[in-house]
Steps between C-alpha positions, in 0.01 A plus 500: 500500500348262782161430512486650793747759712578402834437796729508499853111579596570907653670538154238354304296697669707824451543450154065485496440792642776681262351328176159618599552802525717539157215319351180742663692795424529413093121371484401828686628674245309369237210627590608812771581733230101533357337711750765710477501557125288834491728695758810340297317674146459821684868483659701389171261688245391208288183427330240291573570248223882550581519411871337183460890372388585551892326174550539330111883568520539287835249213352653479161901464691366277746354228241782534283753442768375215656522249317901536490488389856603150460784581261660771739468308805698240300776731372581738781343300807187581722676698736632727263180547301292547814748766639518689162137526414411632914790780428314591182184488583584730817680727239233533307290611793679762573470621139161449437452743840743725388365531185399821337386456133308171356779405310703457800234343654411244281876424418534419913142279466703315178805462739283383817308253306788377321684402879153457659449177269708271647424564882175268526669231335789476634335573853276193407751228409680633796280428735423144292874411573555600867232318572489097556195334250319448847486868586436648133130529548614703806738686288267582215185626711732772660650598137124462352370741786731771384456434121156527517407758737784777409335582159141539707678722768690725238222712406419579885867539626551753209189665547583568836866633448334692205234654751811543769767635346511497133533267163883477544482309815324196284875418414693664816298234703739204291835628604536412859346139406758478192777587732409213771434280255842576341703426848280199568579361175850560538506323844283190449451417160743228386692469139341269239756317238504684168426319185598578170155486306470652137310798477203458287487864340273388213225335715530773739454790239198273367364533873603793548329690203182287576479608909563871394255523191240274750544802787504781257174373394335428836604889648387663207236387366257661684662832400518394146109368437705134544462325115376791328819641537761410258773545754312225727461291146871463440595463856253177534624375147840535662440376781314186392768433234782508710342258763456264222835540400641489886287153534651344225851578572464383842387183373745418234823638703659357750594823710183680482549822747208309681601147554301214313427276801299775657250420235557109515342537891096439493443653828720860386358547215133459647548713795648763276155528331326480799735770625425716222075525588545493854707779499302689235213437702697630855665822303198588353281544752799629720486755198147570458369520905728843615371726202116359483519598946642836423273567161166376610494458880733839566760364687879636517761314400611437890171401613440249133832372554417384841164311353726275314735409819221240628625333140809489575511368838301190397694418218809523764283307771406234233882470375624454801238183633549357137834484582461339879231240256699435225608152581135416612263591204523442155622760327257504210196540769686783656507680139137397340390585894706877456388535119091459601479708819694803271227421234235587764701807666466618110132392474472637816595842410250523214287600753627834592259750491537898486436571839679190688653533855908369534357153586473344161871597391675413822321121487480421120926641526509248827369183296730573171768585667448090698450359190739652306763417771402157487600467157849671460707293735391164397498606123881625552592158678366315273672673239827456626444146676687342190762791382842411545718707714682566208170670332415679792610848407406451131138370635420783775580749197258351283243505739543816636452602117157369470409666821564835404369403201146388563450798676637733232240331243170437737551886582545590165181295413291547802556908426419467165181340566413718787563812292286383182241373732468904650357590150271203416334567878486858433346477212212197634461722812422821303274319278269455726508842648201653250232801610234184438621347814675808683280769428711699686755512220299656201736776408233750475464470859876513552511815316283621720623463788836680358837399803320284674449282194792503349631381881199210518664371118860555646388295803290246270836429289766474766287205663447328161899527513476379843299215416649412175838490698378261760349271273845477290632379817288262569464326131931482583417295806267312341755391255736448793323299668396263170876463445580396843235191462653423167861486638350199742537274271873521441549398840404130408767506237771556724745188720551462834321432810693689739673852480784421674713328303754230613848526496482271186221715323661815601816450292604331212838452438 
């Protein structure tokens, strides 16, 4: 495979617009599905511990799958593995809509997450090769616009199609996209040369076992009272052993399913662990903002799904002049620059009080969403500034894996602490709620007063909830925020001036 595929520029630019949209329409779907899960429990008759697979199912097929990328790219050719995983996914669309019983459901999420997995990174080292080294800053800030922003605009999209129509349409919406994606494919997309690599089954069942154990633990914890739960126990001891066991391998063999060089490359490995708290820090919040509007400020899911659109659009805004910049400004001032203005978005929004206006969501969302966008296109340049053409595919797998994986574990965590922290502020709040300070609140007066006391003490207790709620928010931004200014740092430890790379940077062969 050439470094780079010559295209004539309206094809290039077909073949953008059709990888786009294959690659918004699987990140949609990662996160489209939640709103939706209590009229999906209702519809299918599961239970609320039980529908919670709709979502694990997809997660658990998707991190499995991907890291095969590489090798199947190499075996049966781009083409061919592009084409097959858009007619599955679309498949599985139509299934999960049509489904009537969880089990059917859940089996369609395994299918859809299972083709799903291979769309972003194939759609990323696809638009790596049809672009010249020149243009690849170009090329990554439209694929990093639609990467980013699709798992934001999920939960509104489906919320609104929820509202509209109903729960199925969450995966109707996928099939006319699937199907254009399928003929655009078809007509643009050249063939790759196939290679014959060795398939790596034992490194890929350590990996394997260690990305499933890893997800099982991260969705269920919260149901399961996380490590005082034996399940959640022998899940992590799994999951920890296996990685061990996967790390190993890969360095002592010499066709590890993920390919040895990727780890030889200073500037991958770092912004893969850079990746990992940015987007914990992005996915979180992106998970935490929609129910704290709905719970505490009494907003639909329409109207708090709209709030977080100002987000959005700067992150878009900022990707897109990064990429216009990205010969021009050192690319390590661009990310420190992004990582300190989302600290103070997060500091910023420690500051939210219980009877706040719109204002302070729409501008603290507007300054994240810049600085966050200043970080993810210079981060994935310099990422792939030094990986060989022939590494592409293996490389855009791996770090589409740690995206979806720092999100997976800062929501995990940033839940966790939220939850806990409900409990501990209850309890300090009500503390200090005694008929020394409130007379008000002697019970023989409440007895007295019979209803209307019992209502004062059901009013008194649902704004200690209130106010226990916000404050669990806010101690989560806090720690945002601290872990944004810690991430500065990194920055220094990364190479290279410039984001664009040059034609000798871009590929090594």
């Amino acid at each position: 495979m050439e470094a780079t595929i010559q295209l004539s520029d309206q094809r290039r630019v077909a073949l953008t617009v059709v990888v786009m949209g294959a690659t918004l329409m699987q990140v949609l779907d990662a996160t489209i599905a939640n709103v939706a899960l209590p009229h999906m429990q209702a519809s299918l008759g599961a239970a609320p511990d039980t529908i919670s697979w709709v979502l694990t199912s997809y997660i658990i097929a998707a991190a499995v799958a991907t890291p095969v990328t590489g090798w199947l790219e190499a075996r049966i050719g781009r083409r061919a593995l592009m084409l097959g995983s858009l007619i599955g996914f679309t498949i599985a669309s139509i299934l999960c809509g049509l489904s009537t019983s969880l089990t059917m459901m859940v089996g369609s999420r395994l299918l859809q997450g299972l083709c799903g997995a291979f769309i972003s990174p194939l759609g990323q080292a696809i638009m790596l090769d049809i672009y010249p080294p020149e243009h690849r800053a170009k090329a990554l800030s439209i694929w990093g616009m639609g990467i980013m922003v699709g798992p934001i605009l999920g939960p509104i999209i489906g919320g609104i199609l929820t509202d509209a129509y109903n729960w199925r349409w969450v995966f109707f919406i996928n099939v006319p996209v699937g199907i254009f994606a399928v003929f655009g494919m078809m007509a643009m997309l050249p063939k790759t040369k196939l290679k014959s690599v060795p398939f790596d089954m034992t490194g890929f069942a350590y990996l394997a076992l260690a990305l499933g154990s890893m997800q099982l633990v991260l969705d269920r914890g919260s149901q399961q009272d996380w490590f005082n739960s034996l399940e959640i126990l022998i899940e992590a001891g799994i999951s920890i052993s296996f990685f061990w066991m996967f790390a190993v391998h890969t360095a002592t063999s010499p066709n590890s399913i993920v390919p040895r060089a990727l780890f030889q490359d200073r500037n991958f490995v770092l912004a893969n662990i850079f990746l990992l708290g940015v987007m914990g820090v992005t996915m979180s919040a992106a998970a935490l903002l929609p129910p704290m509007l709905q719970g505490l400020y009494g907003y639909d899911t329409t109207d708090a799904g709209l709030l977080i659109v100002p987000r959005g659009a700067a992150m878009v805004v900022s990707i897109f002049l990064v990429g216009r910049l990205a010969s021009k400004i050192d690319a390590r001032l661009m990310i420190g620059t992004g990582m300190v203005l989302a600290g103070i978005a997060q500091w910023e929004m420690t500051g939210f009080s219980p009877d706040m206006d719109r204002w302070p969501v729409i501008y603290t969302g507007l300054v994240q969403g810049l600085g966050i966008g200043l970080v993810i296109m210079p981060l994935n340049l310099l990422a792939f500034a030094t990986i060989s053409s022939e590494l592409r595919t293996s490389a855009a797998a791996v770090w589409n894996l740690c995206r979806n994986i720092g999100g997976s574990i800062a929501i995990a965590i940033f839940s966790a602490i939220y939850a806990h922290n409900i409990q501990v502020n209850h309890s300090d709040i009500t503390g200090n709620l005694s008929a020394i300070r409130y007379p008000i609140l002697e019970a023989g007066l409440m007895e007295k007063l019979g209803a209307q006391g019992a209502a004062l003490l059901a009013y008194v207790d649902a704004e200690v909830n209130r106010q226990a709620m916000l404050i669990s928010y806010l101690d989560d931004f806090w720690l945002m925020s601290i872990f944004c200014f810690m991430l500065v740092p990194l920055t220094f430890l990364l190479r290279g001036s410039k984001t664009a790379p040059s034609p000798e940077m871009a590929v090594m062969e």
